[in-house]
C-alpha positions as CSV (number, residue, x, y, z in Angstrom):
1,X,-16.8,-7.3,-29.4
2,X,-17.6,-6.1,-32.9
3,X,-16.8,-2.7,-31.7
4,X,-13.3,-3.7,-31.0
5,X,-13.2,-5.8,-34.5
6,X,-13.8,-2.8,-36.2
7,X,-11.5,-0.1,-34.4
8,X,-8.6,-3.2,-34.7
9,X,-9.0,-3.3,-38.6
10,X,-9.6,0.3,-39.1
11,X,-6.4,1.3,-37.4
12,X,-4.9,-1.6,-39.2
13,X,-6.4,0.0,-42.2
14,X,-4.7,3.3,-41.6
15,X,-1.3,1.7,-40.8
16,X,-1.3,-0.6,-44.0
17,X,-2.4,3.0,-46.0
18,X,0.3,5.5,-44.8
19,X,3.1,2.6,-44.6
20,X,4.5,3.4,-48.0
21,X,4.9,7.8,-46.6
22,X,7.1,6.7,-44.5
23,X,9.6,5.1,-47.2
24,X,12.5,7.2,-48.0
25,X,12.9,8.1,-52.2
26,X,14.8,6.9,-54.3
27,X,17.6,9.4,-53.2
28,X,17.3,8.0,-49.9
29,X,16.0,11.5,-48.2
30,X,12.6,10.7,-46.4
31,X,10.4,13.9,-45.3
32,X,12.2,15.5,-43.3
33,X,15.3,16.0,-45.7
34,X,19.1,14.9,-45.8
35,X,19.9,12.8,-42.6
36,X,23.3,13.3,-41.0
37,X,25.4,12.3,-37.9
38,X,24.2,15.8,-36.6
39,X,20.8,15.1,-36.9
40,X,20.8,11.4,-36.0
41,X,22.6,12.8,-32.3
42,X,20.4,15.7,-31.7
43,X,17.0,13.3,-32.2
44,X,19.3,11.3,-29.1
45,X,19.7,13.7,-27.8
46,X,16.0,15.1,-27.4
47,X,14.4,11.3,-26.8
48,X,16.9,11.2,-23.9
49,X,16.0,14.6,-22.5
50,X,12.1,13.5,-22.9
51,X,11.9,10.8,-20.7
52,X,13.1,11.8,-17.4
53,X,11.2,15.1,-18.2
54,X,7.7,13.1,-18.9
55,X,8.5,10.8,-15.8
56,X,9.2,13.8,-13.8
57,X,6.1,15.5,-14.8
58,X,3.8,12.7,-14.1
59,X,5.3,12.6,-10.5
60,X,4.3,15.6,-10.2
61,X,0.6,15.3,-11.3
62,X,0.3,11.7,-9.4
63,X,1.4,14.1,-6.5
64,X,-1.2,16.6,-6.6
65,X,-3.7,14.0,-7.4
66,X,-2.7,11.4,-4.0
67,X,-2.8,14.8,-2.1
68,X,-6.3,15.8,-3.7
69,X,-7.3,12.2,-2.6
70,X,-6.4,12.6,0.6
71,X,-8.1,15.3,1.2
72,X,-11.6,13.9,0.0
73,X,-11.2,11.0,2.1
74,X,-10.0,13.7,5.4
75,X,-13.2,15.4,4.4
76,X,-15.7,12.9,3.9
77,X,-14.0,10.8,7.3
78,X,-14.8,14.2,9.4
79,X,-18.3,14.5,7.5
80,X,-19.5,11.1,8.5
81,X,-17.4,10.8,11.8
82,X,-20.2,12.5,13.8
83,X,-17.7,15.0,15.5
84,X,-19.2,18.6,15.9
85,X,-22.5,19.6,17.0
């Protein structure tokens, strides 16, 4: 329990710290520079294209990992089953 006290207030810690980087200036540019319409769309643009890329990925490793499964269980079931000499 202390252990999650601590990690809770440190990362509180962190977030209260780097709060004020993320401010824009005075001249309302924040890091990254001058935000347009162009900009604004082509961040859209790019969360829209991440997720059914990350959901399509993780299919893919759930996949392999159900089909690695499977084949432990297969292997351990034909292990233990007695069949063979």
């Amino acid at each position: 329990m202390k252990r999650l006290v601590a990690t809770l207030s440190a990362a509180a810690a962190l977030l209260l710290l780097s709060a004020p980087l993320a401010l824009a200036t005075v001249t309302g540019e924040g890091l990254y520079g001058e935000t347009n319409d162009r900009v604004i769309t082509y961040a859209g643009f790019i969360v829209i294209a991440f997720f059914p890329l990350f959901i399509f990925v993780m299919t893919l490793i759930q996949g392999r990992l159900d089909k690695r499964k499977e084949a432990r269980k297969a292997a351990t079931k034909a292990q233990t089953s007695g069949g063979g000499w």
